[in-house]
C-alpha positions as CSV (number, residue, x, y, z in Angstrom):
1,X,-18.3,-4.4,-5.7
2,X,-20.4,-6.1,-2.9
3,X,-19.8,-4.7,0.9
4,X,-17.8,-8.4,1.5
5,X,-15.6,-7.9,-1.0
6,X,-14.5,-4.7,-0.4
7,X,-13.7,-5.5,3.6
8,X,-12.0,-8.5,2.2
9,X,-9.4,-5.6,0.2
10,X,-9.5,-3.5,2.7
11,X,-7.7,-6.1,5.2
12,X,-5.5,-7.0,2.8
13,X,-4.4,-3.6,2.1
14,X,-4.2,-3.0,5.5
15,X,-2.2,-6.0,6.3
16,X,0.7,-5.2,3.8
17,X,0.6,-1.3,5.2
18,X,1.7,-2.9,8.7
19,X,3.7,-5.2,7.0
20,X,2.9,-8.6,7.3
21,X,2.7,-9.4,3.8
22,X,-0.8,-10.8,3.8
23,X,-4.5,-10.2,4.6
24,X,-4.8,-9.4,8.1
25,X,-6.9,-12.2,9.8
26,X,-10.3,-11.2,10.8
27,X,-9.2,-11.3,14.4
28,X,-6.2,-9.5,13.5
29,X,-8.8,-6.7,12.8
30,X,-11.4,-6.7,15.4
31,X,-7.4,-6.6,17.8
32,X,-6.4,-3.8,15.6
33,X,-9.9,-2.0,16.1
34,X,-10.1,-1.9,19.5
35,X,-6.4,-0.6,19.9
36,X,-7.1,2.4,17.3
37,X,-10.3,2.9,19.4
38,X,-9.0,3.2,22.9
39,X,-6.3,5.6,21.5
40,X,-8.4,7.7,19.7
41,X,-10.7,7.6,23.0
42,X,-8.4,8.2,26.1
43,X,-9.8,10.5,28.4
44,X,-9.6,14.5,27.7
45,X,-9.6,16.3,30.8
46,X,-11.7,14.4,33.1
47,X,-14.2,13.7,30.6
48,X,-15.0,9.4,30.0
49,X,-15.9,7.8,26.3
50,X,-16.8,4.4,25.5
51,X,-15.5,3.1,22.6
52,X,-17.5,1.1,19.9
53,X,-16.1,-2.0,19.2
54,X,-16.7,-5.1,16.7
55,X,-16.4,-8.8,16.9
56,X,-15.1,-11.3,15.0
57,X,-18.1,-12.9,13.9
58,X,-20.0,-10.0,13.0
59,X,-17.3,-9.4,10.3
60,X,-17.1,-13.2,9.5
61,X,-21.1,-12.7,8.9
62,X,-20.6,-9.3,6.9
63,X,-17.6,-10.9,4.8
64,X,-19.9,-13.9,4.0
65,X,-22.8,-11.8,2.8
66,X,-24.6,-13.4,5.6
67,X,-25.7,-9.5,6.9
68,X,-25.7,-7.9,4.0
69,X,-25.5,-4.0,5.7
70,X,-23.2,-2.7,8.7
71,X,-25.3,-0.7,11.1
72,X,-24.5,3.3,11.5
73,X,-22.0,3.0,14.4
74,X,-19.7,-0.2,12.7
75,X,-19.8,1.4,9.5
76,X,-18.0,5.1,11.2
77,X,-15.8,2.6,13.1
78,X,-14.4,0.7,10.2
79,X,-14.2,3.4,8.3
80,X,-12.3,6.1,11.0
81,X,-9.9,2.2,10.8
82,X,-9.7,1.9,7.8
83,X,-9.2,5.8,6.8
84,X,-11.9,5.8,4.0
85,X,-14.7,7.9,3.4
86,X,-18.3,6.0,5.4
87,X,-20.1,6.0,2.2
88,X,-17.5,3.5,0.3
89,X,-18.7,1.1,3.0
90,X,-22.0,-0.5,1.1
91,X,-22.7,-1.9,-1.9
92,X,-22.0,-0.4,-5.2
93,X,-24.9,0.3,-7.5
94,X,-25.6,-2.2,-9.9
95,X,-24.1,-1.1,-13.0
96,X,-22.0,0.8,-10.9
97,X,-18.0,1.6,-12.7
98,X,-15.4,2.0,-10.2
99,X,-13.0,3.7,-13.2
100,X,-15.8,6.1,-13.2
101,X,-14.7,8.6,-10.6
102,X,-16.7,11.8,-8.9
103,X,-15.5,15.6,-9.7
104,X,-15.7,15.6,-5.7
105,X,-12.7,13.4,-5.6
106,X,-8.6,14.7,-5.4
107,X,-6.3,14.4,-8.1
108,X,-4.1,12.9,-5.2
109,X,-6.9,10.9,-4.1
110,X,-6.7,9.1,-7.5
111,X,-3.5,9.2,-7.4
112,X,-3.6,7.3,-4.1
113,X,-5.9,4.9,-5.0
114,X,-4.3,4.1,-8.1
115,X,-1.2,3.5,-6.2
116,X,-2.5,1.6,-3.7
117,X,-4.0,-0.8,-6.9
118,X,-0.4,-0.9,-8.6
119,X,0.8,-2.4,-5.1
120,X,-2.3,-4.6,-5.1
121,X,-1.2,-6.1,-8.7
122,X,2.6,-6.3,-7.4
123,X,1.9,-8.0,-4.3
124,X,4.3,-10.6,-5.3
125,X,7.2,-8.2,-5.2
126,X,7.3,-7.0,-1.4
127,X,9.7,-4.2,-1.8
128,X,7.5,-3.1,-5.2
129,X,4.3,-3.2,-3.2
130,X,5.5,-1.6,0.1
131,X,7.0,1.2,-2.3
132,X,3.5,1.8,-4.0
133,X,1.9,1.4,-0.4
134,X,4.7,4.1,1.4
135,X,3.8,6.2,-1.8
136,X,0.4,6.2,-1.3
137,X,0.3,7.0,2.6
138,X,2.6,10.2,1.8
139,X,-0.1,13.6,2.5
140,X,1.4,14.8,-1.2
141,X,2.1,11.8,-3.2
142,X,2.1,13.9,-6.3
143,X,4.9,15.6,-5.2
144,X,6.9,12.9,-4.0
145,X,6.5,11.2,-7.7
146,X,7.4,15.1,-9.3
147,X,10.4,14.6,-6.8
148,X,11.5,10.9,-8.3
149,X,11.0,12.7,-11.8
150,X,14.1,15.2,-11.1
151,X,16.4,12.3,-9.1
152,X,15.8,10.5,-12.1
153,X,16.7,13.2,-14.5
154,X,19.9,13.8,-12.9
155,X,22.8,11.6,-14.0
156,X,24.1,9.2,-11.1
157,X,21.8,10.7,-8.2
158,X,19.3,7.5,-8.2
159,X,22.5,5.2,-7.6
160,X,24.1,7.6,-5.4
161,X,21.1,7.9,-3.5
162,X,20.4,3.9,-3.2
163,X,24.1,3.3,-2.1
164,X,23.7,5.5,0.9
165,X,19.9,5.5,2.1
166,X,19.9,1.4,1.0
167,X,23.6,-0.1,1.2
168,X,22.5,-3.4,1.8
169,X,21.0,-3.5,-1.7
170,X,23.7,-1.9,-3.4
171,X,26.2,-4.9,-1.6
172,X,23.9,-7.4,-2.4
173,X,23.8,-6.2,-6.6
174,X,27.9,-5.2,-6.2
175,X,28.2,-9.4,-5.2
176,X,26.0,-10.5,-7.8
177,X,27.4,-8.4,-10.4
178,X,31.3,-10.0,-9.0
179,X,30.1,-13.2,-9.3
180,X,28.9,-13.6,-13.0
181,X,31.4,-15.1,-14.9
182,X,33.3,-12.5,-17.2
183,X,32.8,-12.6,-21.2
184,X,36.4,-13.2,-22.5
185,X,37.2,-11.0,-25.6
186,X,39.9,-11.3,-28.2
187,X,41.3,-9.2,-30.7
188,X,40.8,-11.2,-33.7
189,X,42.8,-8.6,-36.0
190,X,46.3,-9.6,-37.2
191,X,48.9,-7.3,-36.9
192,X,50.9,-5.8,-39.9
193,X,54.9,-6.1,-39.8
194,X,56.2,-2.5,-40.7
195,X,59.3,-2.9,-43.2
């Protein structure tokens, strides 16, 4: 996966995590950026920081393979952002299999980033994807899917569960289920007289 490519996923995933819905725009970014930066670098006790920024066409001419490498300081910046590890930030390897992962990596961080690819696939299902999103932001995602396991497993819970933390959706599938016409049955079975 080329550099541009995986900025391009990287703002989409990042735009349904704040949920719009959508890629966040370039300028979106370079807005979002500079926020994170100048909360991360308030001043500490007297002491002043100047934050590194980016600009909107630098990452129009990074996404269009035009500059084909970050330098050092946009490459810590985007990925303190973007909450992934500075090396993910170049090129892959020719020949390079992103299934193929390193010993070095988490179960949970597979588990994250195979969550974060289910909501990628469901992205036409909001709720789906924002699920698999919320999932995969949880410090212990692992545990929350052990949890959903024994909710599951216990007879009404999920429902129960639903109608309180979501009653919107429970109204919504209560009116649907009221308004679907009835199947009529009839007893087809004659009676016998008793002499």
């Amino acid at each position: 996966m080329k550099l541009s490519d995986k900025i391009r996923y990287l703002r989409e995933v990042e735009g349904n995590l704040r949920g719009l819905n959508r890629a966040m725009t370039q300028q979106e970014l370079v807005r979002a950026v500079e926020e994170s930066n100048k909360e991360s670098n308030k001043p500490k006790s007297g002491s002043r920081k100047n934050g590194a920024t980016i600009s909107q066409s630098y990452l129009s001419q990074i996404e269009s393979g035009a500059r084909p490498h970050l330098t050092n300081t946009t490459r810590l910046l985007l990925a303190k952002f973007f909450k992934v590890h500075p090396g993910y930030l170049v090129d892959d390897p020719e020949g390079y299999n992103a299934q193929l992962m390193a010993d070095i990596h988490t179960l949970e961080d597979k588990l994250d980033l195979w969550l974060i690819s289910g909501a990628e696939r469901f992205r036409r299902d909001p709720e789906l994807c924002q699920a698999l999103l919320t999932l995969a932001q949880n410090k212990d995602s692992r545990r929350c899917l052990l949890l959903l396991e024994e909710v599951l497993k216990t007879p009404s819970l999920a429902d129960r569960l639903l109608e309180v933390l979501r009653p919107e959706t429970t109204k919504a599938q209560s009116s649907a289920l009221a308004s679907q016409p009835q199947p009529v049955t009839t007893n087809h079975r004659s009676k016998r007289r008793t002499q």
